[in-house]
C-alpha positions in Angstrom: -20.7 8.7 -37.1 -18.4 9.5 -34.5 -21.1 7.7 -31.6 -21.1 4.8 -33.7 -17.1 4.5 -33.8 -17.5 5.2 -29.9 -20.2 2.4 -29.2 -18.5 -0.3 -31.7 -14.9 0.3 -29.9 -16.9 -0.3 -26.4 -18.8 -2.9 -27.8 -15.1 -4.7 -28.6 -13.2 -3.7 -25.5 -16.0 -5.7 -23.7 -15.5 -8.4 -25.6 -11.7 -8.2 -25.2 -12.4 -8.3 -21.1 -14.3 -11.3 -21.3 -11.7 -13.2 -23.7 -8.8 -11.9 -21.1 -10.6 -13.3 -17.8 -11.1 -16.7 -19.6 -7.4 -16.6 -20.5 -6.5 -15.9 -17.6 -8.4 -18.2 -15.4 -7.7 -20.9 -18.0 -3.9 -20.3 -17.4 -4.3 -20.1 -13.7 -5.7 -23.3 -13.9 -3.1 -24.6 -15.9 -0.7 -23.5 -13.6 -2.2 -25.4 -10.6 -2.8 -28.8 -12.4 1.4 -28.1 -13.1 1.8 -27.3 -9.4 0.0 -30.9 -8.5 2.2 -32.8 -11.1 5.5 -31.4 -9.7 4.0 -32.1 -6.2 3.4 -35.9 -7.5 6.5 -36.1 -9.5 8.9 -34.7 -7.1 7.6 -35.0 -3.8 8.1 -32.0 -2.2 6.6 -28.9 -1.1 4.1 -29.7 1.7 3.1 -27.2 4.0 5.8 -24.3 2.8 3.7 -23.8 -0.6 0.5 -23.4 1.3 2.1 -20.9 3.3 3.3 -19.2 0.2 -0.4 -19.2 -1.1 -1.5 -16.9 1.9 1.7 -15.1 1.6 1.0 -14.3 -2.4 -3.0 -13.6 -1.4 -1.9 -11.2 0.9 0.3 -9.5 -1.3 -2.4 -9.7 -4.2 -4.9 -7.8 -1.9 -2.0 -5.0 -1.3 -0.8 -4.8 -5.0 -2.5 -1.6 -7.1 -5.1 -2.6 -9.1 -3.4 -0.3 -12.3 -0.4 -3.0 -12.1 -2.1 -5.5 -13.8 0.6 -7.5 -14.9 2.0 -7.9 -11.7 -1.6 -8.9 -10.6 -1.6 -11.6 -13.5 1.5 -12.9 -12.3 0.9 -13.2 -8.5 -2.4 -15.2 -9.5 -0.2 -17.4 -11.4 1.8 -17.8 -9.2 -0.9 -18.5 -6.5 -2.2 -21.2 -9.0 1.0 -23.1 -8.7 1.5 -22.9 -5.5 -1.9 -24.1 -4.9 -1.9 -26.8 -6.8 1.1 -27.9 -5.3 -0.9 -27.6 -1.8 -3.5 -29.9 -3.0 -0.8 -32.3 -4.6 -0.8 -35.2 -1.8 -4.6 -35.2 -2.2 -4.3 -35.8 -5.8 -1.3 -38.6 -4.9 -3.7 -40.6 -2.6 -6.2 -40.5 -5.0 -3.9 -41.9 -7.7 -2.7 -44.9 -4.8 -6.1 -45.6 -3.3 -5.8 -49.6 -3.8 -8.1 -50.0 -7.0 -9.8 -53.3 -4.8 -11.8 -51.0 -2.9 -13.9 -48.9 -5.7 -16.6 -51.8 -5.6 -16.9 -50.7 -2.2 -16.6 -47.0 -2.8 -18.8 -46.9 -5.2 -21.4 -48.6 -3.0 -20.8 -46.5 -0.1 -21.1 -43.6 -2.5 -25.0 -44.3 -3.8 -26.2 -45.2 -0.7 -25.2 -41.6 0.6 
């Protein structure tokens, strides 16, 4: 009786893991497409938020790995930040001159 508690309590921490990574890499991915729309809607932060995406990475790899919830927040933070990074690619891709994706999409199926 007692091994089946055991097992059925592993069996659900498991499943709690797997439902916490894909909250957490749904947020993180939340957090950059946030990141890109302040980048588009404000115009600012060019090459200081990638500099702040190594700076958090490095400080991720130091942090403890029994401080999770400081390990949760760097990563969210690095998902901002990084999606701020990528923010003027997202901007040219939103002013590309809508004549051209004839072309584009030529050039594309013949590569």
């Amino acid at each position: 009786m007692l091994y089946q508690a055991a097992t059925e309590i592993l069996k659900l921490s498991r499943i709690f893991s797997r439902f916490k990574r894909s909250i957490s890499s749904q947020t993180a991915l939340t957090n950059s497409a946030v990141g890109a729309n302040l980048h588009i809607l404000f115009q600012y932060w060019g090459n200081l938020t990638f500099l702040a995406c190594i700076g958090i990475i490095i400080w991720l790899s130091f942090t403890p790995s029994h401080l999770e919830g400081k390990r949760v927040s760097l990563l969210m933070a690095f998902a901002l930040f990084e999606g701020a990074t990528i923010g003027p690619l997202i901007h040219l891709a939103i002013e590309v001159d809508l004549r051209y994706n004839e072309t584009f999409k030529i050039n594309i199926m013949l590569i």
